[in-house]
ZAMARGU-4260 file (C-alpha; in steps of 0.2 Angstrom, whole numbers, plus 5000, padded with zeros to 4 digits):
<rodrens>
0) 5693/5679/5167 | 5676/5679/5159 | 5664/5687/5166 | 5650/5672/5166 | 5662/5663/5177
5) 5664/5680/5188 | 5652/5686/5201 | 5647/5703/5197 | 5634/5710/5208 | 5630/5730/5202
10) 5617/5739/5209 | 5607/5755/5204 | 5606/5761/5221 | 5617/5764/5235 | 5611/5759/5251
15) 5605/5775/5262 | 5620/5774/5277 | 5631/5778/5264 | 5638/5795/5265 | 5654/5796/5256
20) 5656/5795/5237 | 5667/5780/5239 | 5655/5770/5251 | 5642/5772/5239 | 5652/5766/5223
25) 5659/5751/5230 | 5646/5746/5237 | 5635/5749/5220 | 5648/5742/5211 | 5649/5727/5220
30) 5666/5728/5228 | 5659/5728/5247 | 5644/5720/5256 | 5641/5726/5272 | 5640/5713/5286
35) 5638/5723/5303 | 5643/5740/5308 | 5659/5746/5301 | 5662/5728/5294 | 5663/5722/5277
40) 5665/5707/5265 | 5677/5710/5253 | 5668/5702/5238 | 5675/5697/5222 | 5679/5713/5212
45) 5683/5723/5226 | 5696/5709/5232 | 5704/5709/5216 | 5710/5729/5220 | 5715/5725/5238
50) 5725/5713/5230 | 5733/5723/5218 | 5736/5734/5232 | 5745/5722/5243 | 5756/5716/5227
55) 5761/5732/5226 | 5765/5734/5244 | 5774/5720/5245 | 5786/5722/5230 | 5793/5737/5237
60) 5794/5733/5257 | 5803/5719/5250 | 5813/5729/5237 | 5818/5740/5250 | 5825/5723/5262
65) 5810/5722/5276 | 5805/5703/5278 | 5786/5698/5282 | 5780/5688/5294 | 5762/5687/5300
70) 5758/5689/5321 | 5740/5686/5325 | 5726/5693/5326 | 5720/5690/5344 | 5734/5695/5356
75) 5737/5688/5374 | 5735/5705/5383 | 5751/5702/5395 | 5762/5709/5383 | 5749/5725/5385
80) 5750/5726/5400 | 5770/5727/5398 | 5769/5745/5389 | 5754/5750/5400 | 5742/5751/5383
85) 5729/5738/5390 | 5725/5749/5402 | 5728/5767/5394 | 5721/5761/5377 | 5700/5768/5377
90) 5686/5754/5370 | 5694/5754/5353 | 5704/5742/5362 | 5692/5727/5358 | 5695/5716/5374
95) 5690/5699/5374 | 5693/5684/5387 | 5695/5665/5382 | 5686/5649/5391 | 5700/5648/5406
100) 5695/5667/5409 | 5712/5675/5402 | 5711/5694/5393 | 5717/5694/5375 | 5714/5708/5363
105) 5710/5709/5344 | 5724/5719/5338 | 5721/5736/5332 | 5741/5737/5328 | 5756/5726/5331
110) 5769/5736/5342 | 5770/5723/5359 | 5771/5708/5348 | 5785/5712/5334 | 5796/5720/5351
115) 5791/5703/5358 | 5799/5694/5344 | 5814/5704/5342 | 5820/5702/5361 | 5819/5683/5358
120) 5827/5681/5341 | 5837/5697/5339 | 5850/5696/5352 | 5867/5703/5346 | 5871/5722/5335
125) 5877/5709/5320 | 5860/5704/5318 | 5854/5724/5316 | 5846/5731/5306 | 5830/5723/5303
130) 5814/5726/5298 | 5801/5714/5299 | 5781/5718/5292 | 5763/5710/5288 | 5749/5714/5279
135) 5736/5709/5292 | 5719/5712/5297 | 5715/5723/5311 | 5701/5728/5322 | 5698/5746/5329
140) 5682/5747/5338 | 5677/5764/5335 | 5662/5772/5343 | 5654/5778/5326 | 5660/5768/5312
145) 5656/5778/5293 | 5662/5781/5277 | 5663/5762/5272 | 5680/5758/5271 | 5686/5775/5275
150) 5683/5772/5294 | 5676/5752/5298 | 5681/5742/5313 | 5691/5729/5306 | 5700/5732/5289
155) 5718/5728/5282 | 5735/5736/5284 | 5752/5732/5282 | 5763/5737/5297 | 5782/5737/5298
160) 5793/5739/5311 | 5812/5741/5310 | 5825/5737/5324 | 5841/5748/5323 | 5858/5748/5336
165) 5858/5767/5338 | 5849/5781/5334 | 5858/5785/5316 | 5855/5768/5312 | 5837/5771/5316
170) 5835/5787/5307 | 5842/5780/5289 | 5829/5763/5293 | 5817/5777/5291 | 5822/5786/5275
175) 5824/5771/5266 | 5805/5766/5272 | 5802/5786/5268 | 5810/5783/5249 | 5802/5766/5250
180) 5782/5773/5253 | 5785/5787/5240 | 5788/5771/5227 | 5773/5763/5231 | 5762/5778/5230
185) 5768/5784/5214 | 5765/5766/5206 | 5747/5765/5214 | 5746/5782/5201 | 5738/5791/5215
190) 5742/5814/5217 | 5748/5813/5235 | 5757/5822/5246 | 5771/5817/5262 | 5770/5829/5274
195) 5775/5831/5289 | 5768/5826/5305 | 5765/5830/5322 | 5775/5813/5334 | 5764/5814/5349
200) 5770/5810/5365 | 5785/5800/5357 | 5793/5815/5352 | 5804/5817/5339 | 5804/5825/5320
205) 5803/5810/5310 | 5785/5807/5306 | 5776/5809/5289 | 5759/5804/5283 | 5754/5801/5266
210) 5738/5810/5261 | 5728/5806/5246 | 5724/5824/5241 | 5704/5822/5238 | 5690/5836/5243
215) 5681/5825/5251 | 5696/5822/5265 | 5696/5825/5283 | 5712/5829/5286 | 5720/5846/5282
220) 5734/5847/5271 | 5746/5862/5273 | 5759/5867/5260 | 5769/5881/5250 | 5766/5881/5231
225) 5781/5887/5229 | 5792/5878/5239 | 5793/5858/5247 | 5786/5864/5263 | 5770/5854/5268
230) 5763/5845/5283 | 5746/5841/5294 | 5737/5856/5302 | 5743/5851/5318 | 5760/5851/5315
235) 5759/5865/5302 | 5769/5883/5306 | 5768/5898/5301 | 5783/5911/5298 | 5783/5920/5316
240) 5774/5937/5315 | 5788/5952/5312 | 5791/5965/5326 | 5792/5975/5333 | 5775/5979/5341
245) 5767/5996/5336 | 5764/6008/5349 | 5747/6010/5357 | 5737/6024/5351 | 5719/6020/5360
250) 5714/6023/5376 | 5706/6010/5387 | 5690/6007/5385 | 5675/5998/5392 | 5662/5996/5379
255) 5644/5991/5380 | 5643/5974/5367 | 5625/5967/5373 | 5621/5950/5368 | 5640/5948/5357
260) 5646/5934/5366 | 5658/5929/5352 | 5673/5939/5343 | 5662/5941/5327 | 5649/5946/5333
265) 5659/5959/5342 | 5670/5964/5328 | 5654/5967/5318 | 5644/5977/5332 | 5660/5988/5333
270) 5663/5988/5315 | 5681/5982/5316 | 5691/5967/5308 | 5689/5951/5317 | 5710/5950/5316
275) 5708/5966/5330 | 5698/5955/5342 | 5707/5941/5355 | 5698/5927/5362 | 5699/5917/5378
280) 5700/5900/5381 | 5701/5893/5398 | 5708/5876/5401 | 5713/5866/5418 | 5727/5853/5423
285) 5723/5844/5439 | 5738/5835/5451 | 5734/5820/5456 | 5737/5808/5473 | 5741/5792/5470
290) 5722/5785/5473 | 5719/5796/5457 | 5710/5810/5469 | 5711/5826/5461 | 5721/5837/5476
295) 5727/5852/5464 | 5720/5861/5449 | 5729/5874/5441 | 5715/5886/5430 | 5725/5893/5413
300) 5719/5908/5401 | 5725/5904/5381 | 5726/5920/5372 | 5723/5919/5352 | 5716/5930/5339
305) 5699/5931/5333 | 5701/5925/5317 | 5712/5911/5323 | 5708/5892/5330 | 5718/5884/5343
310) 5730/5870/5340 | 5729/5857/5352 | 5744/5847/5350 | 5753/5865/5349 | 5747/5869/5366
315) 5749/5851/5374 | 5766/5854/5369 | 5766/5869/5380 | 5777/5868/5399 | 5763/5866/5412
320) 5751/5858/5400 | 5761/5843/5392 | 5755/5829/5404 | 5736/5833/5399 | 5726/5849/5400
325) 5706/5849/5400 | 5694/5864/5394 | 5690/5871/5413 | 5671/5869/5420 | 5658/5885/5421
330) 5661/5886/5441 | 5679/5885/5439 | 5679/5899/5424 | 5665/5908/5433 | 5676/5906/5451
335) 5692/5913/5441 | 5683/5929/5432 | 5669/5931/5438 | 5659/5931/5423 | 5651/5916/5411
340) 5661/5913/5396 | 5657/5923/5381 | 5667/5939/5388 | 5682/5933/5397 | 5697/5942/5395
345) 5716/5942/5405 | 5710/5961/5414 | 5702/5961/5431 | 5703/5943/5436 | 5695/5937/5453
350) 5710/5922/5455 | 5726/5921/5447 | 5727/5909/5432 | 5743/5905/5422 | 5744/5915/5407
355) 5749/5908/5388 | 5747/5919/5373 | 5747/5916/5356 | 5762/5925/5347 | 5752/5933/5334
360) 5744/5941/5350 | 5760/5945/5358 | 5764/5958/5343 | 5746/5966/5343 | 5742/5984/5349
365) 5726/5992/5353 | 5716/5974/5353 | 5699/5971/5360 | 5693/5958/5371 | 5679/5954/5386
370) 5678/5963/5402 | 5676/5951/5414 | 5657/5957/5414 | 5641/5952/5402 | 5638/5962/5389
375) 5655/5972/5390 | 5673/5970/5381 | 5687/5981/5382 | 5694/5990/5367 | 5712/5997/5366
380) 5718/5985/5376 | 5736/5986/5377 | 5752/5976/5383 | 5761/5983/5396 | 5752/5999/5400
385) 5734/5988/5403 | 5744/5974/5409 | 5759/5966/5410 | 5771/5958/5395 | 5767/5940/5393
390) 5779/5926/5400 | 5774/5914/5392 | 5771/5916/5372 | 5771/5903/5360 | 5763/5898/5342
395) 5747/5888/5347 | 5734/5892/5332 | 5732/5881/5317 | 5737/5890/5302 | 5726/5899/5289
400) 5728/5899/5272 | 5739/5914/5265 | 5750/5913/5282 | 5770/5917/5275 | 5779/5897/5275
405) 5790/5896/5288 | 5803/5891/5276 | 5801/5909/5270 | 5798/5905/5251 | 5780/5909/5249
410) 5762/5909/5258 | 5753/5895/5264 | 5740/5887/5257 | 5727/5872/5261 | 5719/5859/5254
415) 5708/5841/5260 | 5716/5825/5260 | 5713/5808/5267 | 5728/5798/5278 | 5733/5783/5267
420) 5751/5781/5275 | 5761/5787/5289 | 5780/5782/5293 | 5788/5785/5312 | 5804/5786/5322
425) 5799/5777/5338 | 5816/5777/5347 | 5816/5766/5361 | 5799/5767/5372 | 5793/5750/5367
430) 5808/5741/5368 | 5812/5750/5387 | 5793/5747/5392 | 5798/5728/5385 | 5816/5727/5392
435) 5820/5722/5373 | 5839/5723/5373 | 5855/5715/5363 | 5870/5715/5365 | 5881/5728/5360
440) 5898/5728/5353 | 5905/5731/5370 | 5895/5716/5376 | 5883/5726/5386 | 5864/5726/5382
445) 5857/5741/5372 | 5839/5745/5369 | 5834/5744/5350 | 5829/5760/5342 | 5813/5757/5333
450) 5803/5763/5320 | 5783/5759/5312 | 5777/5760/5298 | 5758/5757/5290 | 5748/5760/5274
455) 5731/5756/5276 | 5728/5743/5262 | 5709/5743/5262 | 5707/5762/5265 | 5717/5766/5250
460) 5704/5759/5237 | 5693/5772/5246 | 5704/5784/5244 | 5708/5783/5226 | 5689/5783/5222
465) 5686/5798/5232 | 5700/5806/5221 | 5695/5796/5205 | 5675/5795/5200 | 5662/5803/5189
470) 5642/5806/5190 | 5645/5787/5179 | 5655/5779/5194 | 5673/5773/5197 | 5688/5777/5187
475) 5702/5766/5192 | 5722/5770/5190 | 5726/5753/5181 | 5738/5750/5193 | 5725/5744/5207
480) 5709/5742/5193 | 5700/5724/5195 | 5703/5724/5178 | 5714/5732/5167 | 5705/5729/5150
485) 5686/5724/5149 | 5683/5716/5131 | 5662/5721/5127 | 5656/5711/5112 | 5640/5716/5106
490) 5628/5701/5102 | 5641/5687/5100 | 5627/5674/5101 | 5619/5681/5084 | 5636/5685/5077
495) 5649/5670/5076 | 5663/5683/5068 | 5660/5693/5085 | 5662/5680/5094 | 5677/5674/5089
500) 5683/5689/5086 | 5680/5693/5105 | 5689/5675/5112 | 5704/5676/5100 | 5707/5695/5106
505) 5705/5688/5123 | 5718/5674/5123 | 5729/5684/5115 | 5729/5697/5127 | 5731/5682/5140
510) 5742/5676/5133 | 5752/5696/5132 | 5750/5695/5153 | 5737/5707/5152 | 5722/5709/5166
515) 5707/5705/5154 | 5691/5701/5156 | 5679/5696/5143 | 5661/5700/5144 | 5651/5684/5140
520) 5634/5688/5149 | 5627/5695/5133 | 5619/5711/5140 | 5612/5725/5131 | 5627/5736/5126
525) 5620/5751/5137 | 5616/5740/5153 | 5634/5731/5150 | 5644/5749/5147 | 5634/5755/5162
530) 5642/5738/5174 | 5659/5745/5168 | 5658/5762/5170 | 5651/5759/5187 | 5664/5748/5191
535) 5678/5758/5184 | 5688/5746/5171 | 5700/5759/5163 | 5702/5753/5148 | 5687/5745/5137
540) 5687/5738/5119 | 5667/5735/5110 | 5668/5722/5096 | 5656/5722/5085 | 5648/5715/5069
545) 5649/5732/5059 | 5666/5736/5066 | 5671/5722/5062 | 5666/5723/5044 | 5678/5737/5042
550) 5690/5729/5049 | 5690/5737/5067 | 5686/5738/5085 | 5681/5752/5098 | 5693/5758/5110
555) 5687/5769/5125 | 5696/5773/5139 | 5687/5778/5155 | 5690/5795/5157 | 5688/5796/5136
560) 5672/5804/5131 | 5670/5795/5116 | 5676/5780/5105 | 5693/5778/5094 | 5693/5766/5080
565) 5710/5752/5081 | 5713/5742/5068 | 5708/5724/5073 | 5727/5719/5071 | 5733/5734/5078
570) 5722/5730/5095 | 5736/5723/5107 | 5750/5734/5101 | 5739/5749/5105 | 5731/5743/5122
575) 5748/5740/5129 | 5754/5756/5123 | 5739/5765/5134 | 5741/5753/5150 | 5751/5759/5162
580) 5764/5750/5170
</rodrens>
């Protein structure tokens, strides 16, 4: 491609809604333009790396034996409304209606449709397994789109979903799409970690998402630098606390704490460490009729340490709080203790609440928490001699960094990265909700065992810049650059040598299979190095009249901070020596 031919389209600024360092350097470097909120033409350049990205994709979900197929984008919502997501889905679920009145969606994922498929065409085990995946646009309406890419409405993904006679079956469809996601992340040249993650309500161990380590990340990234163990902050453990509990050796004490509604400010006031305080947090579950009324609530005290946050799929995982828990109301909280929150504690309650505590807390001795009265706390609070044992103890904090692994080969520690992947056992709760069946070898219909499985194809671009960039702009793996090589001849309108220097080293590396463009637009050399840099072409070669006297050209790869002389015959030999394949 030669760049006169091209549209390039750089800018100096980057326009003020963007926040993120990706958002601001695509859009600078002309990748994306901004058509509505949280939606985006993909323009020329940035096309070319989505591109590059789907190639990828596609070689290895075709490698590892899935098959593509494309559904559509707008969805008749009767399939929905099989599973019970039309209803249970909140306004992301873009809802439309056609001319003859009738609901349809715009799909934020393809689950209803690829289970519809499969209970038409896949009707006996000797057709199993299968996995069948697109690469289609998707549309989420979220409530505050940001970050550019990172987090729009509609963007690209490629979804799979494999169909499987039993559950072993299932299980070895999801460790060769395991084996199959670890290829394509290493060839996008991408540092990224598979850890493992939390299955929801599906339940289930297999699930792991692909993070794109980057500081600038909103997920949380737990792992054991000296071990394999890694997963999300909701699914992350720590090795239980050791026992056994040491003896108490403070009395009881209520102790004045005005104004210290909070466990550091308490800890401070009393000059202890925040790890000897607990904190409350009351939450509710209501029972209710089948006009949706609520008839029952039950009010529950969660015990945790000070130092400690709590972890919500942990709790909702907790008996008595798995169908659904909310954080209780001020009447409620003040109806059960008597008191507003900021000193709440398990002693002295008005009404009975149900009891969960924190394991670290289970294993504490002499602990402070509130009185049940403003502007008090109790110190040297004990288990059974201030109250009774705990029933119910379980682990329902988020990690923290230096926490022992639970594998038991070393500490914890945490770092940011951003959700680029995530493959999932889905057993049989689509196919059930959907009736999907084949029949088995004993003639009798089986539910399939599912699995999905979805890279974010236009979030990874984002991704690798917010891993990959410079005060100067983007710096491309070469894998997914626009460009591989970017050929900068300096004045080849004045100089005939450079220019024919410039288009013979341009077909030849053409002719080599090589992702070239030259640059023809005969810009200043600081204003046409400044376009590149920006836009993050790895590998750049300068040609010019000088050089090329002594019988050489410039070679300077992005992340290089200054130029090396090739010989010009030497040129192609070297460049495909640097490129990575």
């Amino acid at each position: 491609m030669k760049a006169s031919q091209f549209l390039i389209s750089t800018l100096k600024e980057a326009p003020a809604d963007a926040e993120v360092v990706s958002h601001r350097l695509m859009t600078r470097a002309g990748m994306i333009k901004k058509l509505g909120a949280g939606i985006y033409n993909y323009m020329p350049m940035g096309l070319r790396v989505i591109q590059k990205v789907e190639r990828i994709v596609r070689e290895e979900m075709n490698r590892a034996g899935a098959v593509e197929l494309t559904m559509p984008v707008i969805q008749p919502a009767e399939l929905w409304q099989e599973t019970g997501r039309f209803d249970k889905m909140g306004p992301e679920l873009l809802r439309i209606k056609d001319r003859h009145d009738r609901d349809f969606v715009v799909q934020p994922t393809s689950e209803e449709v690829i289970t519809d498929i499969a209970r038409q065409e896949l009707r006996s085990y000797k057709q199993l397994p299968k996995n069948l995946y697109q690469i289609q646009t998707k549309f989420r309406d979220e409530r505050r789109p940001r970050f550019g890419l990172m987090r729009g409405r509609e963007f690209i993904m490629k979804d799979a979903y494999s169909f499987d006679r039993d559950e072993a079956g299932a299980k070895a469809s999801y460790q060769v799409m395991a084996a199959a996601y670890r290829r394509i992340f290493d060839r996008f040249g991408l540092t990224y970690r598979a850890v493992a993650a939390d299955s929801g309500a599906i339940g289930g161990d297999l699930s792991e998402e692909f993070q794109v380590i980057a500081a600038t990340g909103e997920d949380a990234i737990v792992y054991c630098p000296t071990s394999d163990y890694a997963a999300n902050i909701e699914k992350a453990e720590a090795l239980a606390p050791a026992g056994p509990r040491p003896a108490a050796s403070s009395a009881l004490t209520k102790t004045p704490t005005p104004g210290k509604s909070t466990c550091a400010d308490v800890a401070e006031l009393l000059g202890v460490p925040l790890a000897t305080t607990v904190k409350s947090l009351v939450l509710a579950t209501d029972e209710l009729n089948e006009a949706g009324e609520i008839v029952k609530t039950q009010v529950w005290l969660l015990l945790l340490r000070g130092d400690h946050d709590m972890n919500e799929v942990k709790v909702g995982k907790v008996p008595g709080l798995s169908a659904g828990y909310r954080f209780a109301t001020v009447p409620e909280i003040e109806a059960h203790f008597g008191c507003k929150p900021g000193y709440l504690g398990p002693i002295g309650l008005k009404l009975p609440v149900k009891l969960v505590v924190d394991r670290e807390v289970a294993v504490m001795a002499d602990w402070i928490c509130g009185a049940n009265e403003v502007d008090f706390h109790l110190t040297g609070v004990n288990w059974g001699r201030d109250l009774p044992e705990p029933e119910v103890v379980a682990d329902i904090r988020n990690v923290v960094e230096g926490d022992l692994s639970p594998d038991g080969k070393g500490v914890l520690a945490i770092e940011r990265g951003i959700e680029v992947g995530h493959v999932f056992y889905l057993g049989t709760k689509y196919s059930k909700a959907m009736n999907a069946t084949f029949l088995d070898e004993d003639g009798k219909p089986k539910a399939f065992e599912m699995g999905c499985y979805g890279i974010g194809v236009t979030r990874l671009p984002a991704a690798a810049i917010e891993q990959n960039h410079d005060e100067r702009g983007i710096i491309w793996p070469d894998a997914i650059a626009p460009f591989t090589v970017v050929l900068c001849p300096i004045g080849m309108d004045r100089f005939p040598d450079v220019k024919t220097a410039a288009e013979s080293l341009y077909a030849e590396l053409v002719a080599a299979g090589v992702d070239v463009l030259l640059d023809d637009r005969g810009e200043r050399p600081g204003a046409m190095f400044a376009d590149w840099e920006l836009i993050g072409v790895p590998h750049r070669v300068t040609i010019g009249d000088k050089g090329l006297k002594e019988g050489v050209l410039e070679y300077q790869h992005r992340r290089d901070t200054a130029a090396t002389k090739v010989a010009v015959a030497e040129v192609v030999a070297f460049l495909k020596g640097r490129i990575q394949a």
